[in-house]
Backbone as CSV, one residue per row, in Angstrom:
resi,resn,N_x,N_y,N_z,CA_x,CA_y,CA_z,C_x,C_y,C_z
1,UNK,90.602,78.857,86.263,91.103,79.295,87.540,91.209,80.812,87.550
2,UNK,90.775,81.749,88.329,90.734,83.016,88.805,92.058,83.516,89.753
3,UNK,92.570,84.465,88.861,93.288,85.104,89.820,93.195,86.186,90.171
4,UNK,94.058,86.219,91.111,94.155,88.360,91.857,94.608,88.784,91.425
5,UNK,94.484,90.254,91.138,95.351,90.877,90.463,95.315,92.532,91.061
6,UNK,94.967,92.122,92.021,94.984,93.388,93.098,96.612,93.780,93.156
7,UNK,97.518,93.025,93.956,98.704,93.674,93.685,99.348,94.667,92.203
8,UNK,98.598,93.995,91.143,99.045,94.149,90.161,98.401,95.946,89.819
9,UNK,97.004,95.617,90.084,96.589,96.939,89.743,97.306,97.897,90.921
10,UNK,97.430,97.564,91.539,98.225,98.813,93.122,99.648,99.102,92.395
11,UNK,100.437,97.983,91.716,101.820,98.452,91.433,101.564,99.599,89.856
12,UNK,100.331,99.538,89.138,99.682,100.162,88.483,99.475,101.661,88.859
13,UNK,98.896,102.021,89.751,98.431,103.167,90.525,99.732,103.810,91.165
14,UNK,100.577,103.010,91.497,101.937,103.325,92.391,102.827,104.116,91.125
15,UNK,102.423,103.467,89.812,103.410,103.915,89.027,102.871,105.035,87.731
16,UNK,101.592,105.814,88.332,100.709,106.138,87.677,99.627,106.250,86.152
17,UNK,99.630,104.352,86.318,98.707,104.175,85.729,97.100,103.708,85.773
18,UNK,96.649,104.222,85.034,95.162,102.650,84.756,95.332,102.205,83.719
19,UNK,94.067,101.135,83.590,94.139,100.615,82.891,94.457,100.981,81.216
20,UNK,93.627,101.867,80.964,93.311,102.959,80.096,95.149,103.109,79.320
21,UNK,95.682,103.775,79.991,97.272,104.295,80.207,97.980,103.373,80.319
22,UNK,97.714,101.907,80.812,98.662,100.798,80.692,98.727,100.499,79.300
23,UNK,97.432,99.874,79.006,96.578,98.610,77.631,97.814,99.985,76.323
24,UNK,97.450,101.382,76.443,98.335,102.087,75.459,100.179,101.802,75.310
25,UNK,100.172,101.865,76.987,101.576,101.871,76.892,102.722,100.705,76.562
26,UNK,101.728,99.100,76.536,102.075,97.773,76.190,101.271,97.747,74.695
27,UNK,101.044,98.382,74.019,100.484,98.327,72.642,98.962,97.317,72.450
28,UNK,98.065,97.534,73.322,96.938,96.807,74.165,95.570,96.857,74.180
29,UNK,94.536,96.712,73.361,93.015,97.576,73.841,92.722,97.241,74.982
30,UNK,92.035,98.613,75.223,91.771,98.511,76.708,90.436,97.054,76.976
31,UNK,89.860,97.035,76.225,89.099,96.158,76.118,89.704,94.652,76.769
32,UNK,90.978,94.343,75.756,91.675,93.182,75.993,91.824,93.050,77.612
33,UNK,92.697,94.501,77.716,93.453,94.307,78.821,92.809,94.517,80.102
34,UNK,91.351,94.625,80.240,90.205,94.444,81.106,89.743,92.931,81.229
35,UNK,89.795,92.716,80.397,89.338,91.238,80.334,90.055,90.072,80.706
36,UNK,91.269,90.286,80.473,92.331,89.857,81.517,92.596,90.089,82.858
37,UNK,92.322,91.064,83.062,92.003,91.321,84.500,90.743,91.108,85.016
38,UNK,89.821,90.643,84.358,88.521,90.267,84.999,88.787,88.635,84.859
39,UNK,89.897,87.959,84.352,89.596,86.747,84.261,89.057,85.802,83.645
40,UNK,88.867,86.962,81.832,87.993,85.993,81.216,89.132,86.002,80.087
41,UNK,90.065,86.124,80.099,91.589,86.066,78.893,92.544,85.982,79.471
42,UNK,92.887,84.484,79.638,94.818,84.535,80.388,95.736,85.969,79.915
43,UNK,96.522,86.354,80.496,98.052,87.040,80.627,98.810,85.767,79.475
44,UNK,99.236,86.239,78.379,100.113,85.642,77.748,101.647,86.107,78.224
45,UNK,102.732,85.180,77.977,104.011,85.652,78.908,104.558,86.667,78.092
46,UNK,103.713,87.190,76.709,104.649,88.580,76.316,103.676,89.836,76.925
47,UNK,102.960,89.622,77.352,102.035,90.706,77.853,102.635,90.595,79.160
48,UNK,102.643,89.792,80.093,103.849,89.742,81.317,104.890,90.815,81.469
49,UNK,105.616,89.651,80.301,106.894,90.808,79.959,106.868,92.442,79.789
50,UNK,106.253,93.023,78.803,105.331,93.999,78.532,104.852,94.713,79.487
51,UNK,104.225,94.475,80.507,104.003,95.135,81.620,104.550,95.187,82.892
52,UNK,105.768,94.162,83.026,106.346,93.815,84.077,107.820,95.258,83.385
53,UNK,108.194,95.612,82.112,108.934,96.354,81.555,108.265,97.839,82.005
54,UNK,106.794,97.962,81.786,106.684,99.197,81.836,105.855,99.698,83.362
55,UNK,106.496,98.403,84.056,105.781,98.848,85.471,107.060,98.814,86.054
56,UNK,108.156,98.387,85.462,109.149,98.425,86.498,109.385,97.148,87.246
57,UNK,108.631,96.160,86.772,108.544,94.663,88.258,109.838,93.621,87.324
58,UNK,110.451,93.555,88.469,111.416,92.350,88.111,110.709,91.161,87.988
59,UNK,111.206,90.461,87.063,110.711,89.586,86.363,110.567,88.191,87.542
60,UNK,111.715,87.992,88.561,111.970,87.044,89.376,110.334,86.924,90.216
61,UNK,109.470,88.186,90.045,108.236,88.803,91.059,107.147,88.431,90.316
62,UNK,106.595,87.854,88.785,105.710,87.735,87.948,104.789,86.529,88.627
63,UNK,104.978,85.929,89.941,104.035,84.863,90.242,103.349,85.716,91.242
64,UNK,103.827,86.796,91.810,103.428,87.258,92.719,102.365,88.401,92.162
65,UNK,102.377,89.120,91.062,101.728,89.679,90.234,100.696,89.058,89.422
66,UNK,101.251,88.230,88.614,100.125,87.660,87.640,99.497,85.788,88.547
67,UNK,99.964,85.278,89.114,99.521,84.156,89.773,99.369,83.894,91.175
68,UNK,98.651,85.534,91.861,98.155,84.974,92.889,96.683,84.600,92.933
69,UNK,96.398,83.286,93.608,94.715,82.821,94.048,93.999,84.184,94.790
């Protein structure tokens, strides 16, 4: 199953990152953390956590980030 992750990259940009600057700042290759966003490597819930910490997103908001169709 494919998800969006458009919100996710916008709350990214809002908080001035990319990818590049995220995958570092959650301890991440960028590699990985592309590939998750392309949909070919689930979001594990500590990488969630992890980026929901260093983006600032309350945790109650993680379906709206990592599980929209």
């Amino acid at each position: 199953m494919a998800y969006n992750y458009s919100k996710l990259k916008s709350k990214m940009v809002e908080k001035g990152y990319n990818q590049e600057t995220l995958a570092k700042a959650i301890n991440m290759g960028v590699n990985s953390l592309s590939h998750k966003f392309n949909n070919k490597y689930p979001f594990k819930s500590q990488d969630m956590a992890d980026i929901c910490r260093v983006l600032d997103i309350n945790p109650i908001d993680i379906g709206v980030y990592f599980f929209s169709k």
